[in-house]
C-alpha positions, -999 to +999 in steps of 0.1 A: -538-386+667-548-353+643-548-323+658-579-298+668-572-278+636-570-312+611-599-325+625-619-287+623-606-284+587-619-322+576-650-315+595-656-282+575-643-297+541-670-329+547-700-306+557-696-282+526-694-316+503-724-329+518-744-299+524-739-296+478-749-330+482-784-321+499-793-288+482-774-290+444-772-325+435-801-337+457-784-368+464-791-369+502-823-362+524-802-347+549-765-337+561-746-362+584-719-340+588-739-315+608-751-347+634-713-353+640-698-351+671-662-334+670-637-343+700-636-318+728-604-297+729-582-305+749-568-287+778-534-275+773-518-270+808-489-246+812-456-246+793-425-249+809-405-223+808-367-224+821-358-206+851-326-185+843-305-217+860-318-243+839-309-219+812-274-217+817-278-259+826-286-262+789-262-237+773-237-256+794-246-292+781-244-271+742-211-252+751-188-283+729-218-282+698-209-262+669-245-250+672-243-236+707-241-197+693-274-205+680-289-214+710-274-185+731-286-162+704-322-174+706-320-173+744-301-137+746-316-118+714-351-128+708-346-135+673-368-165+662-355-198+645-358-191+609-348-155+616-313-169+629-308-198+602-315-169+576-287-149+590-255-141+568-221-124+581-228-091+567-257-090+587-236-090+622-226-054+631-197-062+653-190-023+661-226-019+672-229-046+685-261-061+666-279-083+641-303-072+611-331-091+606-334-092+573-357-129+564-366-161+576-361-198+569-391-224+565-400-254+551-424-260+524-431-294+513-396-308+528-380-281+511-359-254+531-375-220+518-357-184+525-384-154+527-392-123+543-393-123+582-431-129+599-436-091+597-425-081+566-402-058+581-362-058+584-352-050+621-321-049+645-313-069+672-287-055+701-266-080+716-251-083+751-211-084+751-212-122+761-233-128+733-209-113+706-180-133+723-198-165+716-204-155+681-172-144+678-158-179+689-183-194+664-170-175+634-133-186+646-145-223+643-165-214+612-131-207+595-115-238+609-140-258+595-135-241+563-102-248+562-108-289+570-133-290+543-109-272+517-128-276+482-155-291+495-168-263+516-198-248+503-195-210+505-234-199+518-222-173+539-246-185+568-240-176+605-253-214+607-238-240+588-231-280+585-193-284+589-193-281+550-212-250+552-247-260+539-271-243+554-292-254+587-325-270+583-352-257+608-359-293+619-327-298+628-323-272+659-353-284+675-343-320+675-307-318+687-325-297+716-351-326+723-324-349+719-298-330+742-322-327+771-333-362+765-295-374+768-289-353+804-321-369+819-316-405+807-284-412+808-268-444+797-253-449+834-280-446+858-256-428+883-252-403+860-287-396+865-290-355+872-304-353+908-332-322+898-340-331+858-339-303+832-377-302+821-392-299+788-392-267+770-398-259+734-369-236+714-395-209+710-393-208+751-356-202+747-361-161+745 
């Protein structure tokens, strides 16, 4: 199904076509484009957003990942996605302690693309003592990772990084979420089956 804004940007792109059609070109008596009927939009009912139990019932199922930093940073700093798969070690102030925002991570025609952040702007994000000792535990693995991969470690200097140290691609944060919350609801054993289930919630609703 295409979304509201494909369908509103075909719809425009057809009319304009047609309407040169009826007033340049005089190929056409009349514009159909302007007798079409676009879907209604649809009502969007209200996100879910975790309670600060659910939280901790997802950072909890992460805790083992090698991405779990990432997800307690987006939950405990505000920093968006790309902000966070843009970040580099230099940019961790352990003494303050904070993070400076400095770009963001997209994708552009499949490709991951580094750039400015949404703003513009460079900025600084505090973090809770909790938090550092997470990221703290993630640089420690970061290194033993290194170590495993030897020469074929590539040296990015990314916070985030495969356990060869490529870089993270957006994509991939969302779907290991999906995919994590999926796994706790449906598990393979049905008596494994969570008595309350952890609902739905985008990564954006993390923070």
């Amino acid at each position: 199904m295409l979304s509201r804004r494909t369908v509103d940007y075909v719809h425009a792109v057809l009319r304009k076509a047609l309407n040169d059609a009826v007033r340049s070109e005089q190929l056409l008596s009349s514009n159909p484009a302007e007798r079409a009927k676009r879907p209604r939009r649809e009502h969007r009912g209200p996100v879910d957003i975790w309670t600060a139990v659910e939280l901790r019932r997802f950072l909890d199922l992460m805790s083992d990942h090698r991405l779990f930093a990432f997800y307690r940073l987006a939950a405990y700093s505000g920093a968006r996605r790309g902000e966070l798969l843009n970040l580099r070690w230099p940019d961790v102030d352990w003494k303050a302690p904070a993070l400076r925002i400095r770009g963001s991570v997209g994708m552009v025609d499949g490709a991951r693309v580094e750039g400015a952040t949404n703003g513009g702007r460079e900025r600084v994000v505090s973090l809770d003592a909790g938090t550092v000792d997470v990221l703290r535990a993630h640089r420690r693995r970061q290194l033993e990772d290194l170590r495993i991969a030897g020469e074929s470690w590539v040296d990015t200097g990314h916070v985030f990084t495969t356990g060869f140290g490529q870089p993270i691609y957006p994509g991939t944060v969302n779907q290991l979420m999906a995919k994590t919350i999926k796994a706790y609801n449906e598990p393979a054993d049905d008596e494994d089956a969570p008595e309350v289930p952890l609902p739905h919630a985008r990564l954006h609703d993390l923070s």
